[in-house]
KELOVO-325784 format. One record per atom (N, C-alpha, C): residue number from 1; residue in one letter; atom name; y, z, x. Coordinates in pm, whole numbers, plus 32768, in hexadecimal, padded with zeros to 4 digits. Each point is the difference from the previous one (the first is absolute). Layout:
BEGIN
   k r  a   c2   c3   c1
 NUM A CA    Y    Z    X
...
REM end
This chain:
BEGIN
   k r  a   c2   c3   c1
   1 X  N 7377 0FAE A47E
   1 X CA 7F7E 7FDC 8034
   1 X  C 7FB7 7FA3 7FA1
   2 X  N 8031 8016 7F8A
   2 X CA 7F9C 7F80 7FC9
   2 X  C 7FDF 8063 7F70
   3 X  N 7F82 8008 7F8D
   3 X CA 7FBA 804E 7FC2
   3 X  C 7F74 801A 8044
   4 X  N 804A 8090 7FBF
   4 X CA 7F80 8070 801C
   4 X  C 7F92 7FDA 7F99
   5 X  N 7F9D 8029 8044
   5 X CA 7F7C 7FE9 7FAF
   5 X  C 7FB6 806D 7FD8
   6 X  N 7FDA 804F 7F89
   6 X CA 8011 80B2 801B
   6 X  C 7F49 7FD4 7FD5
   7 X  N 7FD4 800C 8071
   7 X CA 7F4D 7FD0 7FDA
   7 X  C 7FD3 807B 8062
   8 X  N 7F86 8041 7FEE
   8 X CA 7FD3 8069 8034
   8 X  C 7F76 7FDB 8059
   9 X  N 802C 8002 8099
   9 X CA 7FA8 7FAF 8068
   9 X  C 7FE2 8081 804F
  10 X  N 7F73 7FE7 8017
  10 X CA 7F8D 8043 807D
  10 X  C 7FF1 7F9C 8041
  11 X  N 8055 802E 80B9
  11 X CA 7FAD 7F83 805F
  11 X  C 7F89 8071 803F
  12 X  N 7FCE 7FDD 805F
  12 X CA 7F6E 8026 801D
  12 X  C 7FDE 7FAB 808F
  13 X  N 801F 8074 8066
  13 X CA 7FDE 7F96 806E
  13 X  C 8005 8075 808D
  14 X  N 7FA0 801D 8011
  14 X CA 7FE8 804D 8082
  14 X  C 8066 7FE1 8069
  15 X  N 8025 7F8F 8001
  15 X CA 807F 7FF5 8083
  15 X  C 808F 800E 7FB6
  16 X  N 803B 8096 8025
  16 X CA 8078 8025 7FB3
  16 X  C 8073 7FA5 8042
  17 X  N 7FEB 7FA0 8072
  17 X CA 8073 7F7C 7FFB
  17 X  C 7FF7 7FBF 7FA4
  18 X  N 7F86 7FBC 7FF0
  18 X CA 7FC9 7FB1 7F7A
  18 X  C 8042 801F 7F7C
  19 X  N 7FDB 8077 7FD5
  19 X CA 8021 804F 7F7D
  19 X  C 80C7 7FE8 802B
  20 X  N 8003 7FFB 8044
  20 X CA 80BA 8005 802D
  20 X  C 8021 7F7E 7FE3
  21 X  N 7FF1 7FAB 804E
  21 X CA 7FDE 7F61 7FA5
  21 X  C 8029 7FAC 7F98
  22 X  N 7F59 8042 7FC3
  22 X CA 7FEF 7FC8 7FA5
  22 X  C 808A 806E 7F6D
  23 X  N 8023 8036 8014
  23 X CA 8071 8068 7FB0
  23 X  C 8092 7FB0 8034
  24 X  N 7FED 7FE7 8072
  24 X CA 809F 7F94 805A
  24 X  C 7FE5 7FA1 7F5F
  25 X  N 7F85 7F99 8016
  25 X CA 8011 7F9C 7FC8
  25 X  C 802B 801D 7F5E
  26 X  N 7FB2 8059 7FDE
  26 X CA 800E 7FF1 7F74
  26 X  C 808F 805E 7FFD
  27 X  N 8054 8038 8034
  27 X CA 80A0 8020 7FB9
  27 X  C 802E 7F9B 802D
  28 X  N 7FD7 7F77 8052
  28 X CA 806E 7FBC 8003
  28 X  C 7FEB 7F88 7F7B
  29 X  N 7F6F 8014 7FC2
  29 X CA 7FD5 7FBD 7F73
  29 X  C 8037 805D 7F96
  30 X  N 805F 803F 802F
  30 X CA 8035 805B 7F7B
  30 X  C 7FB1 806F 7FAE
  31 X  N 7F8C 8028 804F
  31 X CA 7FB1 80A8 7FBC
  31 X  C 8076 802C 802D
  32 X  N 7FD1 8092 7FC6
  32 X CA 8039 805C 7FFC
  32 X  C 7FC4 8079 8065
  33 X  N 8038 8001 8095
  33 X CA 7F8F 8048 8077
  33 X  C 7FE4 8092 7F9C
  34 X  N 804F 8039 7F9D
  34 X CA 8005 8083 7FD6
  34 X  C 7F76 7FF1 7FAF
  35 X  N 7FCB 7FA4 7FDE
  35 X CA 7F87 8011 7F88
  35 X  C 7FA6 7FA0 8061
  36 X  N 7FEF 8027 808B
  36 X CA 7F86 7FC6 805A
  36 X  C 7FB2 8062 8057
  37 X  N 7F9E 8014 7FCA
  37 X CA 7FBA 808B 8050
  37 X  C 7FAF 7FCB 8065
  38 X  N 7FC1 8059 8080
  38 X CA 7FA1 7FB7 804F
  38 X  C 7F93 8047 8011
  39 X  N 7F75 7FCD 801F
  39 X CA 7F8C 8051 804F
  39 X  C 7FDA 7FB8 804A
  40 X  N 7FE2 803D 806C
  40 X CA 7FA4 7FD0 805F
  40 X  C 7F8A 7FE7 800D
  41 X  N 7FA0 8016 7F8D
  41 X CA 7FA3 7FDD 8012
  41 X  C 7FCC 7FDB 7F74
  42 X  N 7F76 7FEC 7FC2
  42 X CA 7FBC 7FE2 7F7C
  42 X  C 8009 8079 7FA1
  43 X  N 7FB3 806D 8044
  43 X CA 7FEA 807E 7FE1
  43 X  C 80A5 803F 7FB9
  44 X  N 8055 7FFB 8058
  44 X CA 80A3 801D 7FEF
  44 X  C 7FFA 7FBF 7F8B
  45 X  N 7FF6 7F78 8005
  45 X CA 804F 7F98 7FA2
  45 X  C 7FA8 8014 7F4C
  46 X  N 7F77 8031 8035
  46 X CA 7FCC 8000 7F77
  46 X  C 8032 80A6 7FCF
  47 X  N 801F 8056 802A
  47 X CA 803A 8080 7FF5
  47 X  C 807D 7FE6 7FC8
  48 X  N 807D 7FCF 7FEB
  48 X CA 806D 7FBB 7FF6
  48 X  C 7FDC 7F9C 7F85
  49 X  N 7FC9 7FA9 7FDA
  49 X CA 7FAB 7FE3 7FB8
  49 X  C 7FFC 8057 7F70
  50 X  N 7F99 803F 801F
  50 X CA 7FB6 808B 7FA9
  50 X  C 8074 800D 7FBE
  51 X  N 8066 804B 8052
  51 X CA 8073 8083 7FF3
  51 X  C 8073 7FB2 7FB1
  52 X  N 8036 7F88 8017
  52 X CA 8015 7F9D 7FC0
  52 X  C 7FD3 7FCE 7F74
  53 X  N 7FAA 8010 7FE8
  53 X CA 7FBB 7FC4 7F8F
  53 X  C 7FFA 8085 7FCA
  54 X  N 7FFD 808A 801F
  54 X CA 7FDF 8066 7FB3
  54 X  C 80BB 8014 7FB8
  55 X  N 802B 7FCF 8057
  55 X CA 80A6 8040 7FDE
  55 X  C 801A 7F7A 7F70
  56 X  N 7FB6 7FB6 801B
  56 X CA 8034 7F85 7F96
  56 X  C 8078 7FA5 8043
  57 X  N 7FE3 8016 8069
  57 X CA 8052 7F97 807B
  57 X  C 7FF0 7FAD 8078
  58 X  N 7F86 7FAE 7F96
  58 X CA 7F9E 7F8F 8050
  58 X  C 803C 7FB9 8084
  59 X  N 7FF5 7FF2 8043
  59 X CA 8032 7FA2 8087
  59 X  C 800F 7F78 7F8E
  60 X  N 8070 7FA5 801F
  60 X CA 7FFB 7F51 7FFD
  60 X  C 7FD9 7FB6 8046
  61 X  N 7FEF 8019 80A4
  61 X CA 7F9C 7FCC 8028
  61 X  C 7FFE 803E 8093
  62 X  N 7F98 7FE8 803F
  62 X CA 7FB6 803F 8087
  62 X  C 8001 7F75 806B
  63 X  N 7FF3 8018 8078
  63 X CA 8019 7FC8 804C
  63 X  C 7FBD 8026 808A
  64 X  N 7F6B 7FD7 8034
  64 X CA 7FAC 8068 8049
  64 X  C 7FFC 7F62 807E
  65 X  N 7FEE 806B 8053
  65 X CA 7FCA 7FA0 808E
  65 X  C 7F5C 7FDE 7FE6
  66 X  N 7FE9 7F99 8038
  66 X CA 7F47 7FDB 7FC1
  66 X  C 7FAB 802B 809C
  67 X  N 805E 8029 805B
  67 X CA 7FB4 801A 8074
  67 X  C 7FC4 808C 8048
REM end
């Protein structure tokens, strides 16, 4: 498949096709789907967040719908 990219991603998107997606696109950019978590909403995503940052296992980056 190419290289894996072992980066630790929150997508964030009330439409769980969307969140399906946008996870298609990025394993075919070489993440790693095993270190990609999702919420559906802000509230979720800042919870995930928190729990994340308390473990010392910051997200690399987030990825939210603006709508």
């Amino acid at each position: 498949m190419g290289i894996e990219v072992d980066k630790k991603i929150l997508v964030v998107d009330d439409m769980d096709v969307m969140q399906k997606i946008i996870i298609v696109h990025l394993e075919k950019l070489g993440f790693s789907v095993q270190r990609i978590q999702r919420a559906p909403n802000g509230l979720e995503a800042l919870k995930l967040l928190l729990s994340a940052s308390k473990e010392n296992e910051p997200f690399d980056l987030v990825i939210c719908d603006w709508n």
